[in-house]
DRENPA-3360 file (N, C-alpha, C; in nm, 2 decimals, always signed):
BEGIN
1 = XXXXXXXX = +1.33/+3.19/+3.19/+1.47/+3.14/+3.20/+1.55/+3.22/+3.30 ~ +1.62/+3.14/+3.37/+1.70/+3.22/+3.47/+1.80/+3.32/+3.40 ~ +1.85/+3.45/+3.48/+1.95/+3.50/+3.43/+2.08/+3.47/+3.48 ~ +2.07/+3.37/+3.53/+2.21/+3.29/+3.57/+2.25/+3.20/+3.52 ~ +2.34/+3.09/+3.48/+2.34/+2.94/+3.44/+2.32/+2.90/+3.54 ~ +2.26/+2.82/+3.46/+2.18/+2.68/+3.55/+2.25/+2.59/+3.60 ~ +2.27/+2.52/+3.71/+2.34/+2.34/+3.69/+2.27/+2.27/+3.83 ~ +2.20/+2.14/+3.78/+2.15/+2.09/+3.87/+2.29/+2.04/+3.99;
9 = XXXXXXXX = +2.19/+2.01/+4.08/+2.29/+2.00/+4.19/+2.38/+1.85/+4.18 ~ +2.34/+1.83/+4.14/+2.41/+1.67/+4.12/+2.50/+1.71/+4.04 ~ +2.51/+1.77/+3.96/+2.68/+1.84/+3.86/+2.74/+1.91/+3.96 ~ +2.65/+1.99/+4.04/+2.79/+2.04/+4.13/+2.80/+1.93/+4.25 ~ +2.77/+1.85/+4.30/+2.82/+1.74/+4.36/+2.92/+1.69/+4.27 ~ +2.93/+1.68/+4.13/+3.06/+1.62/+4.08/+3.15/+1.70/+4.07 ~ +3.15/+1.82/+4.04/+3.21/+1.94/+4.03/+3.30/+1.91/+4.23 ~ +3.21/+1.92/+4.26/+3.30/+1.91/+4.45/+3.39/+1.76/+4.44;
17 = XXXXXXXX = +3.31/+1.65/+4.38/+3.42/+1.55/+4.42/+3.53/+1.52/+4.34 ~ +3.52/+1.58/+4.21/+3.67/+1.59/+4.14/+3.72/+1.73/+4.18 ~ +3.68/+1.80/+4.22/+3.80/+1.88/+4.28/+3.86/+1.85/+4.44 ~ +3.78/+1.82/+4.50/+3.85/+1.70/+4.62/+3.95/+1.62/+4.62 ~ +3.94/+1.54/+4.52/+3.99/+1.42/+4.44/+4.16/+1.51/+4.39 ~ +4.12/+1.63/+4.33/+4.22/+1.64/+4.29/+4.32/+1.77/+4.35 ~ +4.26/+1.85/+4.44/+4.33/+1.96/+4.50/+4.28/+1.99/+4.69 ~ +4.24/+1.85/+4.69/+4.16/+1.85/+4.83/+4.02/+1.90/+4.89;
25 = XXXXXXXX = +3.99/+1.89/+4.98/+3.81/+1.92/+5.03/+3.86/+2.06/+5.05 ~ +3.95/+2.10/+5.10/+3.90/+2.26/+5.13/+3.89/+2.34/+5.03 ~ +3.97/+2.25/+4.96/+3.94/+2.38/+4.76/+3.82/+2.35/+4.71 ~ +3.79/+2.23/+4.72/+3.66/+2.17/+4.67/+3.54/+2.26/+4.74 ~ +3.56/+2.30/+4.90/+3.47/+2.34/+4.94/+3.43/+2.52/+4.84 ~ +3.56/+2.56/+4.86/+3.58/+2.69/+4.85/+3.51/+2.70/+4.71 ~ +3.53/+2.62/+4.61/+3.46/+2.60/+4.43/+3.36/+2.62/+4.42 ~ +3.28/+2.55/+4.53/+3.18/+2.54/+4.56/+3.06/+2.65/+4.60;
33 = XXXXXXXX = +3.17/+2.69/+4.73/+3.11/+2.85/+4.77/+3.10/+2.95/+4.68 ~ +3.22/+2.98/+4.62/+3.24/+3.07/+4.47/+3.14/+3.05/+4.38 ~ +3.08/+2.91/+4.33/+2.97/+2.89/+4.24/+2.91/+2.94/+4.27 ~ +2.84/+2.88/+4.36/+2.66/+2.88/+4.41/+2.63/+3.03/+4.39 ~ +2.66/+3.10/+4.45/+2.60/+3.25/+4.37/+2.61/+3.30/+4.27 ~ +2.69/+3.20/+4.18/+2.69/+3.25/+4.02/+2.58/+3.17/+3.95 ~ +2.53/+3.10/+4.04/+2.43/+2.95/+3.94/+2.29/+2.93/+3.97 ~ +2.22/+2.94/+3.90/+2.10/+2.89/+3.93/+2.11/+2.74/+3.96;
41 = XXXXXXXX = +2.10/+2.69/+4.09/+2.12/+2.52/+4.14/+1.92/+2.52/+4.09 ~ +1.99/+2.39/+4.02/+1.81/+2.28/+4.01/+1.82/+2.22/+4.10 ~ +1.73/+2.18/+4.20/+1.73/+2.07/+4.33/+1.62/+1.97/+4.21 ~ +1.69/+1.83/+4.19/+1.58/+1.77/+4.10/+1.44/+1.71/+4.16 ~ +1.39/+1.73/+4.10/+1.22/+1.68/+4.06/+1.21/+1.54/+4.07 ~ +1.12/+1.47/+4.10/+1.11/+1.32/+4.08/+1.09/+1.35/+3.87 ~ +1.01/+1.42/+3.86/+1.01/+1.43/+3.69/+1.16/+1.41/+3.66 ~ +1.23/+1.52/+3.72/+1.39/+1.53/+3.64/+1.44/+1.41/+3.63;
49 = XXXXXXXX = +1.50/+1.37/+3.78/+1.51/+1.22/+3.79/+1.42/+1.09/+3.73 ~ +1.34/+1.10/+3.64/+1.31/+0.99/+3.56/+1.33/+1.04/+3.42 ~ +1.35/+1.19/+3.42/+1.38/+1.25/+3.27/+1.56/+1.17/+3.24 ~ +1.62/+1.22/+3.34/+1.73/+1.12/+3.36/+1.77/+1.06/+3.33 ~ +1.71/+0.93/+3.42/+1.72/+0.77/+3.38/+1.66/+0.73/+3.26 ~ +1.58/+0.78/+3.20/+1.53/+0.76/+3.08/+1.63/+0.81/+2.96 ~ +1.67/+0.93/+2.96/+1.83/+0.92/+2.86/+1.93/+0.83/+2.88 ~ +1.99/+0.81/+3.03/+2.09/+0.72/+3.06/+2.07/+0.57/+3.04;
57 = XXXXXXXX = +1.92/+0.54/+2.99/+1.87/+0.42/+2.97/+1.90/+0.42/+2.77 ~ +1.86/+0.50/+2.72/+1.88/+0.51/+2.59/+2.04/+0.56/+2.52 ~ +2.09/+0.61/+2.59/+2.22/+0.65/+2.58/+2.35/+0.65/+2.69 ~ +2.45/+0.61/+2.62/+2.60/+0.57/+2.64/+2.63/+0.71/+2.73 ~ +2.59/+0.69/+2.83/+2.66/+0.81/+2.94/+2.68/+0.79/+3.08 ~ +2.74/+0.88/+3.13/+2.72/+0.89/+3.36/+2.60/+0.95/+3.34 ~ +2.55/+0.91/+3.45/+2.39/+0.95/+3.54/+2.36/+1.08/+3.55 ~ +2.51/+1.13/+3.56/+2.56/+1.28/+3.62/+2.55/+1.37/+3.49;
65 = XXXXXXXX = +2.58/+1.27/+3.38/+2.56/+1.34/+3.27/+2.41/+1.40/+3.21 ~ +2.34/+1.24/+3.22/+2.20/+1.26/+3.20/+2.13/+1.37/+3.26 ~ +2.17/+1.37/+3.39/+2.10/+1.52/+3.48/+2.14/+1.65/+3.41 ~ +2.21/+1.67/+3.36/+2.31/+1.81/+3.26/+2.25/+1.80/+3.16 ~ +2.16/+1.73/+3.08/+2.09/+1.72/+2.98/+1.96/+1.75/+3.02 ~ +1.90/+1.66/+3.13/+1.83/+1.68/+3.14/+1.74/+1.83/+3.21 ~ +1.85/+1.86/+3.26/+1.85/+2.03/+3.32/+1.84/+2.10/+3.24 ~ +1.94/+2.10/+3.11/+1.95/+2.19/+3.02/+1.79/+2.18/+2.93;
73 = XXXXXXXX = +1.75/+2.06/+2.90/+1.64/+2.07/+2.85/+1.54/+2.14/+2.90 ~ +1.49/+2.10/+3.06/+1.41/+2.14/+3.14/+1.41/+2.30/+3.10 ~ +1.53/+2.39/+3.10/+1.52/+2.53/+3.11/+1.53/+2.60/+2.98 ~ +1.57/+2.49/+2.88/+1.52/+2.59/+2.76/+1.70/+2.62/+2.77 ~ +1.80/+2.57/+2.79/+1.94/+2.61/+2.79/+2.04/+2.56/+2.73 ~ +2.15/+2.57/+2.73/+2.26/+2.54/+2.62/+2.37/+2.47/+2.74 ~ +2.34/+2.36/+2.69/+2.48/+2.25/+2.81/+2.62/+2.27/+2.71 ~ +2.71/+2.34/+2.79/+2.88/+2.41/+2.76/+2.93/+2.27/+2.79;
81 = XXXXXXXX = +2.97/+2.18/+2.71/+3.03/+2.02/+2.74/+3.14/+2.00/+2.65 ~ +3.23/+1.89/+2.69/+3.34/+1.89/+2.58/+3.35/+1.71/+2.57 ~ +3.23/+1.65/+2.65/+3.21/+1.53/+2.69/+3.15/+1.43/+2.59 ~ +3.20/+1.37/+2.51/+3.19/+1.30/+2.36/+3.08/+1.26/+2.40 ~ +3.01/+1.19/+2.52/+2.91/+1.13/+2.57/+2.78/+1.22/+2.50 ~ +2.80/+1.31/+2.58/+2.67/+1.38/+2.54/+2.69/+1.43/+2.43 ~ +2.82/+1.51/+2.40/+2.82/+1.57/+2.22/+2.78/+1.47/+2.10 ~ +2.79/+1.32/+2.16/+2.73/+1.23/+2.01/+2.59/+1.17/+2.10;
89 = XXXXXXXX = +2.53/+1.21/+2.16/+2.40/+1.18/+2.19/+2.31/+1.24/+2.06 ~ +2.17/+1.28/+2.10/+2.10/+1.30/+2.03/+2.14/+1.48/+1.97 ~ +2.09/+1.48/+1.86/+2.12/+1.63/+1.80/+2.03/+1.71/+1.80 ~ +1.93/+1.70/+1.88/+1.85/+1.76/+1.94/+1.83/+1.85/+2.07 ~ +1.99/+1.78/+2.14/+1.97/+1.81/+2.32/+2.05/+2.01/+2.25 ~ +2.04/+2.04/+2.34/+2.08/+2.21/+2.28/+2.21/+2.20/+2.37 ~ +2.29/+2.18/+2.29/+2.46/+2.17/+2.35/+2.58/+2.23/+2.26 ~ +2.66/+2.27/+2.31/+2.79/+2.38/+2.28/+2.87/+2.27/+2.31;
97 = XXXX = +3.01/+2.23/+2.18/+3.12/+2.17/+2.20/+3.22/+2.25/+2.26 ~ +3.27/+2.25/+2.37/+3.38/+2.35/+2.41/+3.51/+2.32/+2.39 ~ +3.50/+2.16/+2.30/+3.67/+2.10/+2.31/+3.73/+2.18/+2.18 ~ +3.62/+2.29/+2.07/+3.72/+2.36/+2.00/+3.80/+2.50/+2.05;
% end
């Protein structure tokens, strides 16, 4: 297990385009920069990517989400979410509600 948190790279692609979206690209860029040395980035796997689409096929979620699950699984990790999606998914995925 890494001693960093994990997030595959497709969460921080969403992580960049809603901060774009909402404070412009240069902040978005800068969030970005700031991360990446605090994170262990997953570049996905053809495995990951069908680990994936196989949750987002069985469950009510974004794509974006499935990859956060499916990362978290992959590493043995605790997905920090406040995202009803995945918090009423399976009760199995290893996930922390942050909305208390």
């Amino acid at each position: 297990m890494p001693s960093r948190p994990v997030m595959s790279w497709i969460n921080l692609g969403e992580v960049a385009y809603i901060v774009e979206r909402r404070a412009g690209v240069d902040r978005a860029r800068r969030v970005v920069r700031e991360l990446r040395p605090r994170l262990t980035l997953d570049l996905p796997t053809g495995a990951r990517v069908l680990e994936a689409a196989h949750l987002k096929a069985g469950y009510v979620m974004a794509y974006a989400d499935a990859f956060a699950v499916a990362t978290a699984i992959a590493y043995g990790a605790t997905l920090l979410t406040g995202d009803p999606e995945i918090l009423d998914g399976d009760p199995a995925w290893p996930v922390e509600d942050l909305r208390s």
